[in-house]
N, CA and C atoms as an extended XYZ file, in Angstrom:
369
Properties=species:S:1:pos:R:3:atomname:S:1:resname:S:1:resid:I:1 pbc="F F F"
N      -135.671      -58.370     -105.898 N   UNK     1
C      -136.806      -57.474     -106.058 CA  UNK     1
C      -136.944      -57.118     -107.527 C   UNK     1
N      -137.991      -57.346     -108.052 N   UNK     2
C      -137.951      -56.405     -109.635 CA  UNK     2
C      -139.099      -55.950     -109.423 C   UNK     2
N      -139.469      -54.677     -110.330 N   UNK     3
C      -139.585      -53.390     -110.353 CA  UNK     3
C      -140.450      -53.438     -111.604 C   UNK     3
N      -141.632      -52.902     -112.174 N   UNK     4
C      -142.488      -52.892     -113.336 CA  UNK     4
C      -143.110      -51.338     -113.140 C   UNK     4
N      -142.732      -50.822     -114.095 N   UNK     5
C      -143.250      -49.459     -114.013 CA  UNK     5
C      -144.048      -49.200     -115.295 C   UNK     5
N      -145.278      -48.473     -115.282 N   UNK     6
C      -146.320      -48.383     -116.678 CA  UNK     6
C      -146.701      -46.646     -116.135 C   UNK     6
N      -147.421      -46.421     -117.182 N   UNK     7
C      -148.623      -45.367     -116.756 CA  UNK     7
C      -148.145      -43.821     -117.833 C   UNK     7
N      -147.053      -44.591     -118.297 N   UNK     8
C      -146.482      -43.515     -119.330 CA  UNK     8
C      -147.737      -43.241     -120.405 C   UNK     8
N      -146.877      -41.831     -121.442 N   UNK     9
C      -147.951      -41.906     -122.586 CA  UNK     9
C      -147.502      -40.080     -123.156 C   UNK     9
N      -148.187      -40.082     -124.018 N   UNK    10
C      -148.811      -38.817     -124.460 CA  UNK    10
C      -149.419      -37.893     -123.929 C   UNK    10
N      -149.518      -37.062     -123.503 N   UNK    11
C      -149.923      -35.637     -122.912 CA  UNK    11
C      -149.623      -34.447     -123.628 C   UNK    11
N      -150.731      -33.732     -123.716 N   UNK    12
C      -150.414      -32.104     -123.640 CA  UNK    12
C      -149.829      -31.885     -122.348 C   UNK    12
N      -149.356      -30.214     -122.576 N   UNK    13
C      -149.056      -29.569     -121.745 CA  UNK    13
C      -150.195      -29.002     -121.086 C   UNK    13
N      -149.948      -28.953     -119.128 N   UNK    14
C      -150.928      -28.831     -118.383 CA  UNK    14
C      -151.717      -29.977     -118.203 C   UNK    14
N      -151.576      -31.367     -118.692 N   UNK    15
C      -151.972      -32.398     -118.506 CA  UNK    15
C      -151.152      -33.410     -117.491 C   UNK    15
N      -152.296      -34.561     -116.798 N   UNK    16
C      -151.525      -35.404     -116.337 CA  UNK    16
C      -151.623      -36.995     -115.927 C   UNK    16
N      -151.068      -37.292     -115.041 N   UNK    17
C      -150.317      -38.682     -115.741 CA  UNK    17
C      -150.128      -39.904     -114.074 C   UNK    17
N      -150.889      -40.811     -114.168 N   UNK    18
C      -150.294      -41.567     -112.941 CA  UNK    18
C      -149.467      -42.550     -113.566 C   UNK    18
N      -148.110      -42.386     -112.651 N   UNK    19
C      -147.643      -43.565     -113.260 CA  UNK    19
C      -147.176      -44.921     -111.640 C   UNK    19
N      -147.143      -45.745     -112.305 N   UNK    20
C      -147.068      -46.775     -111.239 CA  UNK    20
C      -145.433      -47.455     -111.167 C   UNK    20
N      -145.336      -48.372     -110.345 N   UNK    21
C      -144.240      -49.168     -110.319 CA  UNK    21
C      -144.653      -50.255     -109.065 C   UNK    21
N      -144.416      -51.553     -110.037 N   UNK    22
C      -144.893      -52.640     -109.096 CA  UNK    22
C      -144.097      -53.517     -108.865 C   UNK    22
N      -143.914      -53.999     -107.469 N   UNK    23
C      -143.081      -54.253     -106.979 CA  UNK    23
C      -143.077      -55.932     -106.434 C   UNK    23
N      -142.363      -57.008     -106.698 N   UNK    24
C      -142.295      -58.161     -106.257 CA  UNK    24
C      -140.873      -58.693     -106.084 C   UNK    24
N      -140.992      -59.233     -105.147 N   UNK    25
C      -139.571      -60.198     -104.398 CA  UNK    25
C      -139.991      -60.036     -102.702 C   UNK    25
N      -138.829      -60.797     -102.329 N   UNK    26
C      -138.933      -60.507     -100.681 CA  UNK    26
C      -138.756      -59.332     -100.281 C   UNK    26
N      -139.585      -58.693      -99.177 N   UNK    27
C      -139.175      -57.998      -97.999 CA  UNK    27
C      -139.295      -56.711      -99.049 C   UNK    27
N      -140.066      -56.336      -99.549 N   UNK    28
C      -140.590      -54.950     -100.772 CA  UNK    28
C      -140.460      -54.403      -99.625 C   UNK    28
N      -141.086      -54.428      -98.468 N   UNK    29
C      -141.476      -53.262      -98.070 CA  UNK    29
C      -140.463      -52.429      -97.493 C   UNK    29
N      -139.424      -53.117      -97.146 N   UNK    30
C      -138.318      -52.545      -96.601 CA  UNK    30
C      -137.672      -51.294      -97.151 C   UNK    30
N      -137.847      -51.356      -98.344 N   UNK    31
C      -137.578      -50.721      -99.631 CA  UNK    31
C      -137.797      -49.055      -99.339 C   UNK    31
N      -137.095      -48.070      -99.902 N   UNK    32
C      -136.823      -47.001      -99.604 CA  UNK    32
C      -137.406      -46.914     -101.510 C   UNK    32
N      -138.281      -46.394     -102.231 N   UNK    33
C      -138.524      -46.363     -103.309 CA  UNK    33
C      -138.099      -45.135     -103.956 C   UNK    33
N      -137.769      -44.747     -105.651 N   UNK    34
C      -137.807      -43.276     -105.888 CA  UNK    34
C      -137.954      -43.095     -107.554 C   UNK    34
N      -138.349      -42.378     -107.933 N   UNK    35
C      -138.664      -42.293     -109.176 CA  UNK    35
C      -137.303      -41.216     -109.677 C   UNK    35
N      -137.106      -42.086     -111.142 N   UNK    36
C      -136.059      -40.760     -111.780 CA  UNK    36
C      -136.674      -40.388     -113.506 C   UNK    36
N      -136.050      -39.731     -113.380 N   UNK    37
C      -136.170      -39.348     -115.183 CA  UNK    37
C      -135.364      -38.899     -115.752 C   UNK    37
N      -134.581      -39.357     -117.417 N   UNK    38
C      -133.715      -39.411     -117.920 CA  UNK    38
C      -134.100      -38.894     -119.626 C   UNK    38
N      -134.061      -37.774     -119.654 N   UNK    39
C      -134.052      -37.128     -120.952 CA  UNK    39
C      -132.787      -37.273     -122.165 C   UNK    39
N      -133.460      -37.224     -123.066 N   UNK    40
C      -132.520      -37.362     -124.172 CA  UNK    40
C      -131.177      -36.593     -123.883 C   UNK    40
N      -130.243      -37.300     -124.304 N   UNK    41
C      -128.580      -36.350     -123.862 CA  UNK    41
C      -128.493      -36.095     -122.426 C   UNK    41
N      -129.360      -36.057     -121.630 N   UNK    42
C      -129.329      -35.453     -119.753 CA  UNK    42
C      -129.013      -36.679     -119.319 C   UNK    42
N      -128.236      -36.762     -118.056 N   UNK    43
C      -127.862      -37.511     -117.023 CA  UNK    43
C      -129.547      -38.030     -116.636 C   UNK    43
N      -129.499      -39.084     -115.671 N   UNK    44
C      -130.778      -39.677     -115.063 CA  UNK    44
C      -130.561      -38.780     -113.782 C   UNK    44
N      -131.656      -38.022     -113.494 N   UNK    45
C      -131.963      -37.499     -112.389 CA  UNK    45
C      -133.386      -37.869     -111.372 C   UNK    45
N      -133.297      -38.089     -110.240 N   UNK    46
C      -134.125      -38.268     -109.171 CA  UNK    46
C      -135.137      -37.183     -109.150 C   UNK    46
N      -136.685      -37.311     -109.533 N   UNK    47
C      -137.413      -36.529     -109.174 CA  UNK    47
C      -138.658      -36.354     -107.473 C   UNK    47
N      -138.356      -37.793     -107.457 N   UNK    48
C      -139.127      -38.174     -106.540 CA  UNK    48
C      -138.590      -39.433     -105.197 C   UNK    48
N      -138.451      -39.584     -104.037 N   UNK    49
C      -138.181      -40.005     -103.504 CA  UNK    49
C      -138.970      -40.687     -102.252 C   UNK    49
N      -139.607      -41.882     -101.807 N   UNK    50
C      -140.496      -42.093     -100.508 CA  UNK    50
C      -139.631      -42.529      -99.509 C   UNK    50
N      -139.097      -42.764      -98.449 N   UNK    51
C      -138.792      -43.859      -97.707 CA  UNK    51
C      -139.566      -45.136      -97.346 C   UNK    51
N      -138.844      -45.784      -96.877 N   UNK    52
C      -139.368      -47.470      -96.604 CA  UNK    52
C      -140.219      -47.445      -95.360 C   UNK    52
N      -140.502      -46.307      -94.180 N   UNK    53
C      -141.290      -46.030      -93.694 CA  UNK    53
C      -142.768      -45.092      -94.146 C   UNK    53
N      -142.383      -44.851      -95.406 N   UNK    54
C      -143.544      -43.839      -95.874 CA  UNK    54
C      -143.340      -42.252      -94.810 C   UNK    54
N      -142.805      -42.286      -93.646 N   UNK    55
C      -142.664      -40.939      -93.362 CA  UNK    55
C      -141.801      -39.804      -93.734 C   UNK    55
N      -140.830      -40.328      -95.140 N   UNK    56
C      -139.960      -39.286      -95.338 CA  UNK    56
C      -139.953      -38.956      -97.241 C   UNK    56
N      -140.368      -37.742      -97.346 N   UNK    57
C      -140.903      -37.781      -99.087 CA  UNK    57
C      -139.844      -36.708      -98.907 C   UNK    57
N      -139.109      -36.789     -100.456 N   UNK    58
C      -138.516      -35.113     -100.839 CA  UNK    58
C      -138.791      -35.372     -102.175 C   UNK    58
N      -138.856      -34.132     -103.279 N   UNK    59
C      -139.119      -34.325     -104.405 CA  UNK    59
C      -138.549      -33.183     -104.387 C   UNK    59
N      -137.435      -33.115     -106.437 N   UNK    60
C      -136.629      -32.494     -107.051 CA  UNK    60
C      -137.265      -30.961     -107.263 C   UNK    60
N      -136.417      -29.960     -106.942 N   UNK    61
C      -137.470      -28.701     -107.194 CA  UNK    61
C      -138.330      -28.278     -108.340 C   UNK    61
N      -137.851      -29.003     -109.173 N   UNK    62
C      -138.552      -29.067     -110.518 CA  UNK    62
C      -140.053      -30.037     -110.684 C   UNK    62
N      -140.025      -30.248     -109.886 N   UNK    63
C      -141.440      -30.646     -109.828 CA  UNK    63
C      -142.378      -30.844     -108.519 C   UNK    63
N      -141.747      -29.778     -107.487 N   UNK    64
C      -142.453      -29.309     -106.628 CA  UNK    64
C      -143.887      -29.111     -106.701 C   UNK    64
N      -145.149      -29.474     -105.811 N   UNK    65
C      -146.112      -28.798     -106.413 CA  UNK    65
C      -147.068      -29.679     -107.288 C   UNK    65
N      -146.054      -30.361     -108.095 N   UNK    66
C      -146.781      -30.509     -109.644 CA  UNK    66
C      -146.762      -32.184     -109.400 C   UNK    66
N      -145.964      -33.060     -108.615 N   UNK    67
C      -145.190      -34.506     -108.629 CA  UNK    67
C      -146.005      -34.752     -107.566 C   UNK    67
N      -146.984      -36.138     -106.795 N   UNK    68
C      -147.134      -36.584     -105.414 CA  UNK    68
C      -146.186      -37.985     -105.650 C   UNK    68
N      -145.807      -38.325     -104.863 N   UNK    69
C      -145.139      -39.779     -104.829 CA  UNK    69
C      -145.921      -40.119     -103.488 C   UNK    69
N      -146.602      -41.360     -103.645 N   UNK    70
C      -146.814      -42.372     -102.832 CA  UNK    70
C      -146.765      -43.863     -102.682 C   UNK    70
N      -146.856      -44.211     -101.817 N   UNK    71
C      -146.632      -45.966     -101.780 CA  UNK    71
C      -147.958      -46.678     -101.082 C   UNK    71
N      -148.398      -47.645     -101.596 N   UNK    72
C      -149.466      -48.486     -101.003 CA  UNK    72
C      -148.699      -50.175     -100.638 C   UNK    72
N      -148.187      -50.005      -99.442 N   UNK    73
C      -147.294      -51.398      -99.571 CA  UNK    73
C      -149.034      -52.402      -99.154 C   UNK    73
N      -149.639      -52.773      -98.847 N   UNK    74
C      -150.665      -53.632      -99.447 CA  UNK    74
C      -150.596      -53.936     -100.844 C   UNK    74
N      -150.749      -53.443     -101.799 N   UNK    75
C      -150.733      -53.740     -103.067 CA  UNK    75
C      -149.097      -53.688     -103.660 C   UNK    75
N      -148.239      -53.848     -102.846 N   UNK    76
C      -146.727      -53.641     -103.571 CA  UNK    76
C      -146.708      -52.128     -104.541 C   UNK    76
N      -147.148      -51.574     -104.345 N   UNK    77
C      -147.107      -50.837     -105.724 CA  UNK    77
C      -146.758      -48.921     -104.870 C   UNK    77
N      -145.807      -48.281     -106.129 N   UNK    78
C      -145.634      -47.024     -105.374 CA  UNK    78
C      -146.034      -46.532     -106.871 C   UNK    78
N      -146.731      -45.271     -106.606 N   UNK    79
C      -147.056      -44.012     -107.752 CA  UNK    79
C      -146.554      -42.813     -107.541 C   UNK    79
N      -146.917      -42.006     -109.154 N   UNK    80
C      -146.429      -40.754     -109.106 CA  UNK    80
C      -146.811      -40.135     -109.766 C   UNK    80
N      -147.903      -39.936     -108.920 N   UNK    81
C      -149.032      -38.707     -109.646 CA  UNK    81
C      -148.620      -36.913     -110.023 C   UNK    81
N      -148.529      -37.373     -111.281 N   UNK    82
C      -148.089      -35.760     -112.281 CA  UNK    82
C      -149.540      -35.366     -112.792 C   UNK    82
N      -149.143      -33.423     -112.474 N   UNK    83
C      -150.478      -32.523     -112.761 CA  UNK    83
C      -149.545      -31.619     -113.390 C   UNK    83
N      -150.008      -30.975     -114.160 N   UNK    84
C      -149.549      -29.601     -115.059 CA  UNK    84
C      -148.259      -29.873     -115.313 C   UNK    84
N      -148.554      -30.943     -116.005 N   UNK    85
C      -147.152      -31.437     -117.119 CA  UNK    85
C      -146.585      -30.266     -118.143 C   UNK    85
N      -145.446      -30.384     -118.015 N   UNK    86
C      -144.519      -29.051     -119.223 CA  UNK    86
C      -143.979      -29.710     -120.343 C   UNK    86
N      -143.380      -29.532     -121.401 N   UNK    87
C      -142.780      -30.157     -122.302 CA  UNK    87
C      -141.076      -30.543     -121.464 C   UNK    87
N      -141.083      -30.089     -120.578 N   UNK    88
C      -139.401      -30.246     -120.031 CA  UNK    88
C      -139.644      -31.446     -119.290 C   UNK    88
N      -140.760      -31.935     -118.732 N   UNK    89
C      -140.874      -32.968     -117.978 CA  UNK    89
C      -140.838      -34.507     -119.211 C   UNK    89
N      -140.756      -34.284     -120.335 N   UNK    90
C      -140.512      -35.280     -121.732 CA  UNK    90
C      -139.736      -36.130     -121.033 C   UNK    90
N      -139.547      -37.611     -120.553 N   UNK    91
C      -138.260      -38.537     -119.757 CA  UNK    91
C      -138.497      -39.489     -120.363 C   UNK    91
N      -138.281      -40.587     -119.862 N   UNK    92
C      -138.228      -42.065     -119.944 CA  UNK    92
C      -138.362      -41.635     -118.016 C   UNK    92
N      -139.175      -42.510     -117.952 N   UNK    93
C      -139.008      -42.854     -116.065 CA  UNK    93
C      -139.010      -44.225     -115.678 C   UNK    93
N      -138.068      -43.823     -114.568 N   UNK    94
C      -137.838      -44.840     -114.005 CA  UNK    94
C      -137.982      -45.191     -112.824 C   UNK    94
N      -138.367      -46.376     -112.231 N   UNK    95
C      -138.510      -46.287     -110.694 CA  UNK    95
C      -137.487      -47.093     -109.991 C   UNK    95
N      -137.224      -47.079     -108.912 N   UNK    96
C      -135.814      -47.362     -108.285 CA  UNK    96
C      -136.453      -48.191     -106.611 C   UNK    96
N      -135.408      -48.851     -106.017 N   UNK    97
C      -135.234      -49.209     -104.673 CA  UNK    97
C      -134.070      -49.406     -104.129 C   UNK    97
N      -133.988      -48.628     -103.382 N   UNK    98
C      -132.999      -48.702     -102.209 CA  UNK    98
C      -133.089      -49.538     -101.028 C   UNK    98
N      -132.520      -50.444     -100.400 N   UNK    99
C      -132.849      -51.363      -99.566 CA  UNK    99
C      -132.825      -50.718      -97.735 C   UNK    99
N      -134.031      -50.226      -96.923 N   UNK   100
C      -134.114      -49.139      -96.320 CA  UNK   100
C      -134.010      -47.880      -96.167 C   UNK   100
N      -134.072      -48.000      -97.648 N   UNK   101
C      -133.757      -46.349      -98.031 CA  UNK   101
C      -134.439      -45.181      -97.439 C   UNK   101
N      -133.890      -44.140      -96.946 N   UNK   102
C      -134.783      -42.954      -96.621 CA  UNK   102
C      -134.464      -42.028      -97.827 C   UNK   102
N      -134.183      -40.946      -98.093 N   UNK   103
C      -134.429      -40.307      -98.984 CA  UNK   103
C      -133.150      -39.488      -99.393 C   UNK   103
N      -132.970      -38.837     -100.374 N   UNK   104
C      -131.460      -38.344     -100.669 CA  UNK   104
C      -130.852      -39.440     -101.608 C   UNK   104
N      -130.884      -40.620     -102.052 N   UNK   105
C      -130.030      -40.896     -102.614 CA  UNK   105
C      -130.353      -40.971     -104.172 C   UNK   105
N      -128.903      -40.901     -104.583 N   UNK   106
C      -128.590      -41.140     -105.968 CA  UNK   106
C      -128.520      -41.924     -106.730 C   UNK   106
N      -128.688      -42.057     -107.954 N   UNK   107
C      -128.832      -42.867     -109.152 CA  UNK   107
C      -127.749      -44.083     -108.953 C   UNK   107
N      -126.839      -43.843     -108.242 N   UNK   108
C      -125.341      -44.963     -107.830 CA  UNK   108
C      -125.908      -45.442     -106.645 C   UNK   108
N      -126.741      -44.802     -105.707 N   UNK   109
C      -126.895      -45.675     -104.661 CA  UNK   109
C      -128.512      -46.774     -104.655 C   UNK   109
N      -128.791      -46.864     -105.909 N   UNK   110
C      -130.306      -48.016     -105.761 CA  UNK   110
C      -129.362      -49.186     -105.875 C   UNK   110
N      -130.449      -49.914     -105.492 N   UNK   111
C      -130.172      -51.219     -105.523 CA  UNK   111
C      -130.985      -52.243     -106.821 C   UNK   111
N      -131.857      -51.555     -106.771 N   UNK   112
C      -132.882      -52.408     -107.747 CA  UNK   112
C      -132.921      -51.157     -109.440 C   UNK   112
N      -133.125      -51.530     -110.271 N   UNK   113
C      -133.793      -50.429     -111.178 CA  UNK   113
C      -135.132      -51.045     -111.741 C   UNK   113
N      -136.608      -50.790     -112.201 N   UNK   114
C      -137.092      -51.149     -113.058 CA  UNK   114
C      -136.979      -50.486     -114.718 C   UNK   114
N      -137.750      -50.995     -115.379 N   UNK   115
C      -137.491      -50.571     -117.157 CA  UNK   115
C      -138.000      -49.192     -116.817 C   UNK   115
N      -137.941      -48.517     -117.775 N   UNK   116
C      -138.880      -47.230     -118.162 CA  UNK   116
C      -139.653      -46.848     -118.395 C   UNK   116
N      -140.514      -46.234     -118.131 N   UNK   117
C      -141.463      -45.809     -118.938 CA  UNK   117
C      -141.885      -44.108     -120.003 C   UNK   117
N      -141.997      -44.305     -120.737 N   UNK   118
C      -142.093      -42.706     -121.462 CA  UNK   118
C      -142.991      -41.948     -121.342 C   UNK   118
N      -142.508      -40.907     -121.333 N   UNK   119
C      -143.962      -39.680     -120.569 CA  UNK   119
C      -143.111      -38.738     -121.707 C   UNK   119
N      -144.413      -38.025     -122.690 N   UNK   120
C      -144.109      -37.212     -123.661 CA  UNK   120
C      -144.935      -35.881     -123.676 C   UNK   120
N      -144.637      -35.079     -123.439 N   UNK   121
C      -145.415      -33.829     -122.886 CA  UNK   121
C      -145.184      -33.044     -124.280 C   UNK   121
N      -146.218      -32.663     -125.337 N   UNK   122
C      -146.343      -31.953     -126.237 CA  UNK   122
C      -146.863      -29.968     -125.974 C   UNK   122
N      -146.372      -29.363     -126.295 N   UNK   123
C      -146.258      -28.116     -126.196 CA  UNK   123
C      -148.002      -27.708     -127.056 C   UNK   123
């Protein structure tokens, strides 16, 4: 499976941002998908999470509210539509797959990673 994630960029604060991750190899759909973000000096943390059924979403409390994660398995592709961006939300992101993944897991348990993308939230 590899993983292509775009949609990064520049933002003010209170601004926002779709970002994508596209998905090709066998059997995508099986895929438990999740978005993380990894700030300068910070560990990579999970903000967003779908399952491989689409019926199970959790997202990090820090961006409750503000984060949608969805998946369109027709088009391979899962997003993660950000509104009222902060300067703390500044990452590199990344999008992830877990192979039936439902939701809960950690940065040790993907299976796939794609590259990053940068999301820069100016004050």
């Amino acid at each position: 499976v590899q993983l292509q994630a775009s949609g990064g960029g520049l933002v003010q604060a209170g601004g926002s941002l779709r970002l994508s991750c596209a998905t090709s190899g066998r059997d995508v759909i099986i895929y438990g998908m999740g978005w993380f973000r990894q700030a300068p000096g910070k560990e990579r943390e999970s903000v967003a999470q779908i399952s491989w059924t689409g019926n199970s979403i959790w997202y990090a409390d820090s961006v409750k509210g503000r984060f949608t994660i969805s998946r369109d398995d027709a088009k391979n592709t899962v997003y993660l539509q950000t509104i009222n961006l902060k300067p703390e939300d500044t990452a590199v992101y990344y999008c992830a797959a877990r192979y039936y993944g439902i939701t809960g897991w950690d940065t040790t348990e993907a299976h796939y990673w794609g590259q990053g993308t940068q999301v820069t939230v100016s004050s």
